[in-house]
N, CA, C and O atoms as a GROMACS GRO file, in nm:
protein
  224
    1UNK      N    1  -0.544  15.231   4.408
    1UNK     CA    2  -0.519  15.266   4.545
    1UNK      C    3  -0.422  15.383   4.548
    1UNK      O    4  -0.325  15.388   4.472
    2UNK      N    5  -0.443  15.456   4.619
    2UNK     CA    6  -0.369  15.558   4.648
    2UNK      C    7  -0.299  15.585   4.755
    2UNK      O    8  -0.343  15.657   4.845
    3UNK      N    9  -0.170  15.525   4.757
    3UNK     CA   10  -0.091  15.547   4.859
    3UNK      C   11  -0.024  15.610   4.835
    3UNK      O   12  -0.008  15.623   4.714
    4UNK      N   13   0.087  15.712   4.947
    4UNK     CA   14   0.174  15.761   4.964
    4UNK      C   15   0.330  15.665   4.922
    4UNK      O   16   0.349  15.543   4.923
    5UNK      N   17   0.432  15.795   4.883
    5UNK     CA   18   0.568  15.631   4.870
    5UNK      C   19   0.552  15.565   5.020
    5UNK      O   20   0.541  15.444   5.038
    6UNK      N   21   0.553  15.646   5.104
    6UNK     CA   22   0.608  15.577   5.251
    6UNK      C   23   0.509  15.464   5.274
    6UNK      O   24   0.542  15.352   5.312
    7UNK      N   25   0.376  15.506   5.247
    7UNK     CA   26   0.281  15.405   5.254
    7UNK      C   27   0.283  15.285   5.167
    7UNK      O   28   0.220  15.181   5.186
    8UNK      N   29   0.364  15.311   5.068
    8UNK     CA   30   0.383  15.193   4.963
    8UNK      C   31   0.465  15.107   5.035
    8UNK      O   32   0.438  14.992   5.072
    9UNK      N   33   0.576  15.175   5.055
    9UNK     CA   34   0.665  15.066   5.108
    9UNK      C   35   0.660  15.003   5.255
    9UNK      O   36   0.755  14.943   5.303
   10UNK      N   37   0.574  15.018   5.302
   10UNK     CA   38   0.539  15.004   5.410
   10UNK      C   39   0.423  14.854   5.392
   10UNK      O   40   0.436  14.743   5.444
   11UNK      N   41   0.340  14.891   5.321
   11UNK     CA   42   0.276  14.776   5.214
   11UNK      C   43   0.297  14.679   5.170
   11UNK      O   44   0.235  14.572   5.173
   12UNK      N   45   0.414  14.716   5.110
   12UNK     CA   46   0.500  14.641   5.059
   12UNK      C   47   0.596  14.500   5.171
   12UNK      O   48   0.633  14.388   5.135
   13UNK      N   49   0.608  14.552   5.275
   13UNK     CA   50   0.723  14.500   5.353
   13UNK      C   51   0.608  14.419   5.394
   13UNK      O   52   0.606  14.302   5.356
   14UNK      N   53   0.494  14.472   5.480
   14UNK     CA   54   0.380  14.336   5.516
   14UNK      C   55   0.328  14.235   5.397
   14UNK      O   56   0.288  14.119   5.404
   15UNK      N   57   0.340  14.296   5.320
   15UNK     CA   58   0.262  14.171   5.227
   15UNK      C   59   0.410  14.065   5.208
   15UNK      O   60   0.393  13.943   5.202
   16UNK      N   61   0.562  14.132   5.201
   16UNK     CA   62   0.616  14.007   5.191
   16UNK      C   63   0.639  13.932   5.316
   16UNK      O   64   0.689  13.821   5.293
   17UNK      N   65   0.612  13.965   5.473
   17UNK     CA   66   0.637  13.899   5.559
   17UNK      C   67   0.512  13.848   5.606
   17UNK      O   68   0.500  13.788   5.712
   18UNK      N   69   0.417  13.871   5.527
   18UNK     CA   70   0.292  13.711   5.493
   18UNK      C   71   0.324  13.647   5.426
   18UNK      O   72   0.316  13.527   5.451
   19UNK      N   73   0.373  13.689   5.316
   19UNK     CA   74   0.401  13.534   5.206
   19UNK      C   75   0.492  13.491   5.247
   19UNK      O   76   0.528  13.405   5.167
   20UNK      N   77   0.581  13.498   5.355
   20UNK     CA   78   0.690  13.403   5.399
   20UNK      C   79   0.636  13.360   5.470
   20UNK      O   80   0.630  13.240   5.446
   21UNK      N   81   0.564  13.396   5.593
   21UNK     CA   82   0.507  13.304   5.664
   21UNK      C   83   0.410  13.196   5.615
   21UNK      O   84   0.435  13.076   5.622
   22UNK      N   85   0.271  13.259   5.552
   22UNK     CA   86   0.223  13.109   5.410
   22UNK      C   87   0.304  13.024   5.369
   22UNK      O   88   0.266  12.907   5.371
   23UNK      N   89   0.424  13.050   5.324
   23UNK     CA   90   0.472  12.937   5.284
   23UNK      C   91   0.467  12.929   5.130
   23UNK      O   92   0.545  12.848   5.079
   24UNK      N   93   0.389  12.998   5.048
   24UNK     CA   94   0.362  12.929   4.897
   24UNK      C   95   0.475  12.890   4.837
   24UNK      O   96   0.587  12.932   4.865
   25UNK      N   97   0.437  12.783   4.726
   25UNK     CA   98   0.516  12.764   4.596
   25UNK      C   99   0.517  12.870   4.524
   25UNK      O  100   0.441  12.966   4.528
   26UNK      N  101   0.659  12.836   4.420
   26UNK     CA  102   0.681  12.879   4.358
   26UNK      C  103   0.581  13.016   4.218
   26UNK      O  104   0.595  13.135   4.192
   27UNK      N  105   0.477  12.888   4.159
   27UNK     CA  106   0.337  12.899   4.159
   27UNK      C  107   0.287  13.001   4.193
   27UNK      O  108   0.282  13.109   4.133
   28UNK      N  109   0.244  12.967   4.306
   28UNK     CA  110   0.121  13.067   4.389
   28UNK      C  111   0.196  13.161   4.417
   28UNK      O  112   0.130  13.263   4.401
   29UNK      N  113   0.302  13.187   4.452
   29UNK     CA  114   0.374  13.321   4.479
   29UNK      C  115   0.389  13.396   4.347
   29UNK      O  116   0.354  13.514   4.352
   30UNK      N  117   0.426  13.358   4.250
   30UNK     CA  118   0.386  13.458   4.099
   30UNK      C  119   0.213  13.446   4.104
   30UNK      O  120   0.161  13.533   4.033
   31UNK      N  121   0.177  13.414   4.129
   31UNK     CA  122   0.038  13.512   4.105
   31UNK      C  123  -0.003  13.575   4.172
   31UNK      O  124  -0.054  13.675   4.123
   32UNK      N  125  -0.011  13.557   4.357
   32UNK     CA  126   0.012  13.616   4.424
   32UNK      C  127   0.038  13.752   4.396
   32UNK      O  128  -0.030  13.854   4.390
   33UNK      N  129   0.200  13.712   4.374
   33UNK     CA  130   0.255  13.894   4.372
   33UNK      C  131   0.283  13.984   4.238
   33UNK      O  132   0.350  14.085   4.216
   34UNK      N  133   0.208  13.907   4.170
   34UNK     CA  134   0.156  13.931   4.029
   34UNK      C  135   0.038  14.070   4.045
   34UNK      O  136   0.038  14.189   4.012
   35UNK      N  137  -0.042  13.988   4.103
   35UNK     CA  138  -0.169  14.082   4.164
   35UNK      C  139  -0.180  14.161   4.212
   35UNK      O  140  -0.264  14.248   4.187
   36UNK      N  141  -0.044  14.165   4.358
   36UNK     CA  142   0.008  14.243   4.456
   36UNK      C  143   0.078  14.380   4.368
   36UNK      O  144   0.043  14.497   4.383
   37UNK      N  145   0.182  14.330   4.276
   37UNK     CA  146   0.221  14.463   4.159
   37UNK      C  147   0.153  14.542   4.126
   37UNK      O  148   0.175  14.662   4.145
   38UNK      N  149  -0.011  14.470   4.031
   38UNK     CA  150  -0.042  14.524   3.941
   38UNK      C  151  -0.137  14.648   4.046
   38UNK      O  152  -0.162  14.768   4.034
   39UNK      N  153  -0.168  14.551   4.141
   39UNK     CA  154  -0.241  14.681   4.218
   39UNK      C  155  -0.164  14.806   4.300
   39UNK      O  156  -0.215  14.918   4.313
   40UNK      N  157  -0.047  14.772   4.347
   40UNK     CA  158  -0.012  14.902   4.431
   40UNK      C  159   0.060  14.957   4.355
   40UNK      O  160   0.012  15.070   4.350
   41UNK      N  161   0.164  14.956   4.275
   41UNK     CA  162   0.184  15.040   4.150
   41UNK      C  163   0.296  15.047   4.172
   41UNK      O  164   0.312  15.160   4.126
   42UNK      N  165   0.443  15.004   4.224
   42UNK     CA  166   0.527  15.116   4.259
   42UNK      C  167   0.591  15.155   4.178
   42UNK      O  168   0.588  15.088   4.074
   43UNK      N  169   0.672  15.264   4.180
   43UNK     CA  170   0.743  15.335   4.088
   43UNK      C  171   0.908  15.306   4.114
   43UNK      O  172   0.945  15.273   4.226
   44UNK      N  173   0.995  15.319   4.015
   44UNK     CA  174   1.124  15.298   4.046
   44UNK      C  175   1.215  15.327   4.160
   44UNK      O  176   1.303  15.255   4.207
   45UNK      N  177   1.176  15.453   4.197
   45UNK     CA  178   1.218  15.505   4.302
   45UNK      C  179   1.179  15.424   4.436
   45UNK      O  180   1.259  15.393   4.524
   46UNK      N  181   1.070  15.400   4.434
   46UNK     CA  182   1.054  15.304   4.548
   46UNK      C  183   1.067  15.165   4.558
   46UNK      O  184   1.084  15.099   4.660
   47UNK      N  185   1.054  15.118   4.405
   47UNK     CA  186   1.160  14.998   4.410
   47UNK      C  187   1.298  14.974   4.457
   47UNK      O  188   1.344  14.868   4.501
   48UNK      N  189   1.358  15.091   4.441
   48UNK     CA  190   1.490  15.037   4.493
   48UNK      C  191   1.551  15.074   4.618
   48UNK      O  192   1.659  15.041   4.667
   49UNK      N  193   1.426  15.180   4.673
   49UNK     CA  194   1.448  15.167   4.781
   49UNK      C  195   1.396  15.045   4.864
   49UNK      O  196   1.448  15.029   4.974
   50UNK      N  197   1.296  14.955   4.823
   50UNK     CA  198   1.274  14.846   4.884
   50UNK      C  199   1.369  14.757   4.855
   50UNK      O  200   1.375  14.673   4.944
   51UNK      N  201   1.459  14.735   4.753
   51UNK     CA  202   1.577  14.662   4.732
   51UNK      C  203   1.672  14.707   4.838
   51UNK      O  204   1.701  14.631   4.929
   52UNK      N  205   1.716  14.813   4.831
   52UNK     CA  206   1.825  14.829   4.894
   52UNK      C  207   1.788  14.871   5.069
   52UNK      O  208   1.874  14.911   5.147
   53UNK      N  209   1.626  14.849   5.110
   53UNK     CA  210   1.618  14.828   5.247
   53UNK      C  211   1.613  14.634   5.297
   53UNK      O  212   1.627  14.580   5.407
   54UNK      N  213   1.592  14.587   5.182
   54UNK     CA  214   1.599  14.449   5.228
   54UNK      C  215   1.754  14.387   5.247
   54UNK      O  216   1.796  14.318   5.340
   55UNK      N  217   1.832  14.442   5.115
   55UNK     CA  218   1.972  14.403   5.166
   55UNK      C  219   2.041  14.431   5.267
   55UNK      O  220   2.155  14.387   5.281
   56UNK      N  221   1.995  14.490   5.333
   56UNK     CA  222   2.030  14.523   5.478
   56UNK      C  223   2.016  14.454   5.601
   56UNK      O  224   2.054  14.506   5.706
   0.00000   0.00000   0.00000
């Protein structure tokens, strides 16, 4: 998939405010977002900007 960073993280933020609402275990949330990784790709840089927009 080819997203943009902005589009990544943007991606990113909906897919985790589904899996909070689902509910999964422990479990199903590593594979889940196992899957979720391997496909959108992100790169460091936008890792930590998704870190350091959640601590907020």
């Amino acid at each position: 998939m080819r997203y943009s960073e902005e589009e990544k993280v943007e991606v990113n933020n909906e897919f985790l405010k589904m899996v909070v609402r689902m509910e999964f275990n422990l479990v199903e949330f590593n594979f889940i977002s196992g899957i979720f990784d391997t496909c959108l790709n992100l790169n460091e840089k936008v890792e930590e900007y998704i870190e350091k927009q959640s601590g907020e």
